[in-house]
N, C-alpha and C positions, 0 to 999 in steps of 0.2 A: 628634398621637400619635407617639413617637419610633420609628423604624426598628429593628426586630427586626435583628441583624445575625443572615446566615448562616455557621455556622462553617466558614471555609476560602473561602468565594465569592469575596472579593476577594482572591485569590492564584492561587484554580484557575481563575477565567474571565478574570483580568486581559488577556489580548492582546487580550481582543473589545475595548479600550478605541478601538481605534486604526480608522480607520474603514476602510484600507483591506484592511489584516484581516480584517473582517468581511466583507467583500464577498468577497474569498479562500475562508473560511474557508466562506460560504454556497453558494458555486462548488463547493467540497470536498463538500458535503455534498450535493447536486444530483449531483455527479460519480458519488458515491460510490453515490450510490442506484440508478442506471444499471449501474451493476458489476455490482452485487451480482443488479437485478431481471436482467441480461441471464445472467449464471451461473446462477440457478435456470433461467430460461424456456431459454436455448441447452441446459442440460443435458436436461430434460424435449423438446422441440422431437427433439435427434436420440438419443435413446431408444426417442421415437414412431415415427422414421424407418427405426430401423437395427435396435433392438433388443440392440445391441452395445456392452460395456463396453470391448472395443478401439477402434471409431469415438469415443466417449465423450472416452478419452484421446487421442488424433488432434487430435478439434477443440480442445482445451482446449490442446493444443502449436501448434497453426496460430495459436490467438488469443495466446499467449505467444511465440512462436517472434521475431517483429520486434523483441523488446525485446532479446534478445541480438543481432539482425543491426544495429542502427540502436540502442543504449543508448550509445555512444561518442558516438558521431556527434551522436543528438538531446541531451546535454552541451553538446560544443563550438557548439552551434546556440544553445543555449538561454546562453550566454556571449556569444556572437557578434552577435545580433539581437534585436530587439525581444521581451520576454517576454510583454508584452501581445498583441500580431498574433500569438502562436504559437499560442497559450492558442486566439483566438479561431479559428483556422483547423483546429485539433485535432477544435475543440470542433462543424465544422459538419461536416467527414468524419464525425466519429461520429454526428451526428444524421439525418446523410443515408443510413448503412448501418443504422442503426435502424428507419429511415422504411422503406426498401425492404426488409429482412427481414418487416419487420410488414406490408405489403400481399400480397407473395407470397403469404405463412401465411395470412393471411385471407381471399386468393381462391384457395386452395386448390393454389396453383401452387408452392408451395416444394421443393425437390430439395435432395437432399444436401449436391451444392456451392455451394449457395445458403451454406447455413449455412456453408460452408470458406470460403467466398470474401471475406463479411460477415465471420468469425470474423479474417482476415488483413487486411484493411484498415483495421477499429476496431483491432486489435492494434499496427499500424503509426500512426494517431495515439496510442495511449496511452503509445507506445514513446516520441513527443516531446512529449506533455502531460506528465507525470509528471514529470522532471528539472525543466521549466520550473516548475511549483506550487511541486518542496518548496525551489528555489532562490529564490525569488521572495517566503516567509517571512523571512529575514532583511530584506529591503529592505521590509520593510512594519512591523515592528519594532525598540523599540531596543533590543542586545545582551540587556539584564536579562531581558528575555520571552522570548527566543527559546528556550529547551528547553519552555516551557509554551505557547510556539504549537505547536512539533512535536504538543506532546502534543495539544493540543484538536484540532489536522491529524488527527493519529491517532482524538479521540473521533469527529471524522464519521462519516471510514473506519468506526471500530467499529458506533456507534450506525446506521449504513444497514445493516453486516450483521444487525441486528435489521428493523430498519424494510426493507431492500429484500428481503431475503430474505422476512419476515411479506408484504411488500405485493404481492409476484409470486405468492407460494402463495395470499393470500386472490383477488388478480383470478383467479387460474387455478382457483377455484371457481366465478366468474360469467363468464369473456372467456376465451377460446382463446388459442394460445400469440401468436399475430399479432398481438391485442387488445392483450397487456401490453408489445410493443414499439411500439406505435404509443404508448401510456403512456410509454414511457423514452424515445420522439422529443421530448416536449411536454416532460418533463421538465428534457431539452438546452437545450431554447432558455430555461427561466430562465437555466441555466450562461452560456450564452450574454451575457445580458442582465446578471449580477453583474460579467464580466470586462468588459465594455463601460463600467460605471459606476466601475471604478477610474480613479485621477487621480495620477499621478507628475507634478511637475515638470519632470521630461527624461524621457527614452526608459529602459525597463531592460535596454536592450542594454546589454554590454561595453564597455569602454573601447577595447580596443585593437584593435578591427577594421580600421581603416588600417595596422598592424605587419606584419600575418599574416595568412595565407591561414586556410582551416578545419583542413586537414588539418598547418599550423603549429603551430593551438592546439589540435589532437590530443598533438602531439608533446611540446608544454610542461605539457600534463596529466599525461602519463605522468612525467616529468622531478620534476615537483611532486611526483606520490602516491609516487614510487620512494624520494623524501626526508624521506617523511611515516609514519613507521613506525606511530602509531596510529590512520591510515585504514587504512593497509593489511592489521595486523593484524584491525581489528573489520569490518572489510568480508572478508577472507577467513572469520573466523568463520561468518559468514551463509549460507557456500553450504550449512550443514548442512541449514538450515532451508530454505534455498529448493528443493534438490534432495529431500530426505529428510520434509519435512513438511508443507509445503502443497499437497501431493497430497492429502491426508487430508478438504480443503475441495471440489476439485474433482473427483476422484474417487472416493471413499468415505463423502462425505456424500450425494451422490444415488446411490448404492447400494445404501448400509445402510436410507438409506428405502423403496428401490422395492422392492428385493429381499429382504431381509432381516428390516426392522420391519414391511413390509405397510402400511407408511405412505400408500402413493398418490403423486401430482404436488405435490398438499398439503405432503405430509409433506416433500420437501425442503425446501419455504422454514421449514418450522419446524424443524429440526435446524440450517437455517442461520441463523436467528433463535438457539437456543440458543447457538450459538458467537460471533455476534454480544452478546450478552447482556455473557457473561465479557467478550469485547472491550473492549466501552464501558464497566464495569468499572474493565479494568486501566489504559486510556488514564483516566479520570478521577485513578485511583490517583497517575500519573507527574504530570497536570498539576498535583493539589493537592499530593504531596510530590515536588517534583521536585531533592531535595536529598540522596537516597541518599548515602549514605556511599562506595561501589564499586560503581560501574553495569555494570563491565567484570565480574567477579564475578558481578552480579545476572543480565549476562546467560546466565552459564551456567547458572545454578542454575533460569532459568525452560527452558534447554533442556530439561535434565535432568528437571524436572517434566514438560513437553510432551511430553516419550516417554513417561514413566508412565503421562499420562493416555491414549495412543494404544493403548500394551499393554490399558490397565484396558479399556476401549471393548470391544476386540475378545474380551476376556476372557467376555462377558456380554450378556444380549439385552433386559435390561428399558429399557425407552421414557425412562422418566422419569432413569434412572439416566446412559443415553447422554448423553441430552441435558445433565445436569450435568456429566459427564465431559468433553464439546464444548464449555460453559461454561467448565472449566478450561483445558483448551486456546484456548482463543480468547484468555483473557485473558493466556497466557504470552507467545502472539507478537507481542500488538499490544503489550506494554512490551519485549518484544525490541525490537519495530522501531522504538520511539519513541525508545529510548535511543541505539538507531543512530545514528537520524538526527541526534537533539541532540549526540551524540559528534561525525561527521563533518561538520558546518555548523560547530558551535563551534571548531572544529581547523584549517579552513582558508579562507582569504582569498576575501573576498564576488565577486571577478573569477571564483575558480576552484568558486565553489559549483556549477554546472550540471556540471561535469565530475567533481566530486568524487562528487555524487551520481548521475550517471552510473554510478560504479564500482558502486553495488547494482543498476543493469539488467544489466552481467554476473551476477552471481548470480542478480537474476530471470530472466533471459534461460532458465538451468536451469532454471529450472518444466518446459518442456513434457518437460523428459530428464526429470525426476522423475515427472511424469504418464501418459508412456510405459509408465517402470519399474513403475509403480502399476499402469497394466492388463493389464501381464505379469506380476503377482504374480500379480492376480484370475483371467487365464487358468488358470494353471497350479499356482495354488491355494488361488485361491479367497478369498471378502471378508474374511472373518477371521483368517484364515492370513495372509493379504498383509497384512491392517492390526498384525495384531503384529509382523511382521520389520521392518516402519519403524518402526514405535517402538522396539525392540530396538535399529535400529542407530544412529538419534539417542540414545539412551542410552549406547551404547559409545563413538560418533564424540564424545559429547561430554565422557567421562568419559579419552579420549583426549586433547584439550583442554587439559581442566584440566591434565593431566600434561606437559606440553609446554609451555602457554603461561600458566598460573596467576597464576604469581609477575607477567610482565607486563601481567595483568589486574588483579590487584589493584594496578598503580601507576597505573588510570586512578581521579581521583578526582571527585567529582561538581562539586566546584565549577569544576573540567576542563571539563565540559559546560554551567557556564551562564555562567560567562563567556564576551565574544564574543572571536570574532579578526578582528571589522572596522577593515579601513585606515580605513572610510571610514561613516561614519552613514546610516541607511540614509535615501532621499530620502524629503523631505516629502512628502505629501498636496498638491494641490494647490489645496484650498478649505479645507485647517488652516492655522493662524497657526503661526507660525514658533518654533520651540523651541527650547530647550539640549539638544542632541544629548551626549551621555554620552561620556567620552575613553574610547578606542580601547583596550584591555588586549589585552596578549598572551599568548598561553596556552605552554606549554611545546612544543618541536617534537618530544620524541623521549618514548616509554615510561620 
């Protein structure tokens, strides 16, 4: 019987071809479920504790706060050293501050700083997993794939804000908040076990760790990006959203549930299911047509949407309405961020990828300022009040933007983003036969 083909499959899920990809990709997807279940259950966890939408934003800046002290730094690390030992060493800090959250909470011993304490240490490995992952896609692919690996990197991330958000609200109907981290321990060690089973040929350190010290290839980062006007541009872009919008996930979606919808412990994982939805969405969106015309454009236009949908939200109280509104939003950011990343990997040299994307832990590193600023809205005036002045000013900041930097967004162009800028192919698999590695193209250096 002949094969039904699926329209768009062999283009949108193309990178899973390569095998060590996959193992990547299932690592991402494992990671990503951990995120997302410890954001519901950490939200719910010191709510129970505190009662407090100030402590709320606290923790949520304690777990974000390492990515701007150490986002430099875990760059040049993830440049400098093996990507595979980082990956694996990230990955047991987090399983081991899972494991001990989820005992305390389940024998009843949990304290405040338990949670700050847990919250600042997984924050400080994620601050050096993160560079190392989304560096570590180009070298598991060849040039032609890479903006449609970002993107399916991106569908995990999405598709767990479905799945990890749903699977922390449904356990937190049957198992206490301790139960579903001792769930995101077990979870770790597959991650664990996918990073283990990749196979490079050589190491995915750097080349030039003999040249230079760490704080050497600090220096030649900065030198790099200062010369690279279209990281520099689409990466300063990003602090809109890092500061001004992804508050709206960490501290206004268990909010708007507990306080607001009447939703219960439940109701956060399904609003963060709802924005997970759009997510996985818009990442499918990017990996099947990943050939936009102006992605540097596209990306304002999803800003500009993304504040609408945050004004609409706080506009209105119906359940079902929120939740599609959080849909939209969810799917504006995760093609923001996928284009980001396809933008700055395709733009700069496979040596300086850990530092390049390094440059978005400065911007996320702003999460916890922006989480702060979120619970001194709600202080002082309150969920919905606070949740329109951010979308407000992401709509202004971004329509400021476009008036400022338009003209050199519309000269980023998409085939910009899929071609690679590899000196160098990325290394074979070590149990694949040997291939014809694709010549090297260069992409343009300046807007």
């Amino acid at each position: 019987m002949p094969r039904i083909p699926i329209l768009g499959a062999d283009t949108t899920f193309r990178a899973l071809r390569h095998r060590n990809y996959r193992l990547l990709w299932l690592g991402q997807t494992g990671h990503s479920a951990t995120l997302w279940m410890d954001q519901v259950a950490r939200a719910v966890l010191i709510l129970d504790l505190t009662d407090s939408a100030v402590m709320l934003s606290l923790v949520i800046a304690t777990r974000l706060a390492p990515i701007l002290f150490f986002g430099l730094v875990a760059g040049a690390v993830a440049d400098r050293y093996d990507k595979k030992r980082i990956l694996t060493v990230t990955q047991c800090v987090s399983t081991t501050c899972h494991l001990f959250i989820g005992i305390v909470a389940v024998t009843g011993l949990v304290e405040v700083w338990h949670v700050f304490l847990t919250a600042a240490v997984s924050g400080t490995a994620m601050a050096f997993n993160q560079p190392v992952r989304q560096s570590l896609i180009p070298r598991t692919v060849p040039p032609e794939d890479l903006l449609n690996a970002v993107a399916l990197n991106s569908t995990a991330l999405s598709f767990m804000r479905i799945g990890g958000g749903a699977i922390a609200g449904s356990l937190l109907l049957v198992l206490s908040v301790g139960g579903v981290y001792l769930v995101t321990a077990g979870i770790y060690l597959f991650v664990i076990l996918t990073t283990l089973l990749m196979r490079f040929d050589g190491d995915t350190a750097g080349k030039r760790r003999s040249e230079s010290g760490l704080f050497g290839d600090l220096a030649e980062g900065f030198r790099y990006i200062a010369g690279q006007p279209v990281l520099f541009v689409v990466t300063a872009l990003s602090l809109i959203l890092f500061v001004f919008g992804f508050p709206y996930q960490q501290v206004f979606v268990p909010l708007l549930a507990k306080k607001t919808l009447d939703l219960g412990d439940s109701g956060v994982g399904f609003l963060a299911g709802a924005t997970g939805v759009g997510a996985f969405a818009g990442s499918l969106f990017v990996a099947w047509k990943s050939n936009i015309a102006r992605p540097g454009v596209q990306l304002m236009i999803n800003m500009l949407v993304f504040g609408a949908a945050l004004v609409a939200i706080s506009l209105q109280a119906n359940v079902w309405l929120t939740a599609l509104l959080l849909a939209v939003a969810g799917s504006m950011t995760v093609t923001y961020m996928a284009f980001t990343n396809g933008i700055l990997l395709s733009n700069s040299r496979p040596e300086m990828h850990g530092r390049v994307m390094s440059l978005l832990s400065l911007d996320r590193g702003l999460i916890p300022l922006g989480a702060i600023l979120a619970g001194a809205l709600v202080q002082f005036l309150g969920i919905r009040p606070g949740l329109f002045t951010l979308g407000s000013t992401i709509i202004a900041m971004s329509g400021l933007v476009l008036l400022l930097f338009g003209r050199r967004l519309a000269e980023i162009r998409s085939d910009g983003a899929l071609r690679g800028h590899a000196a160098v192919p990325p290394p074979r698999e070590a149990a694949a036969p040997a291939g014809q590695a694709p010549a090297p193209r260069e992409l343009p250096r300046s807007l």
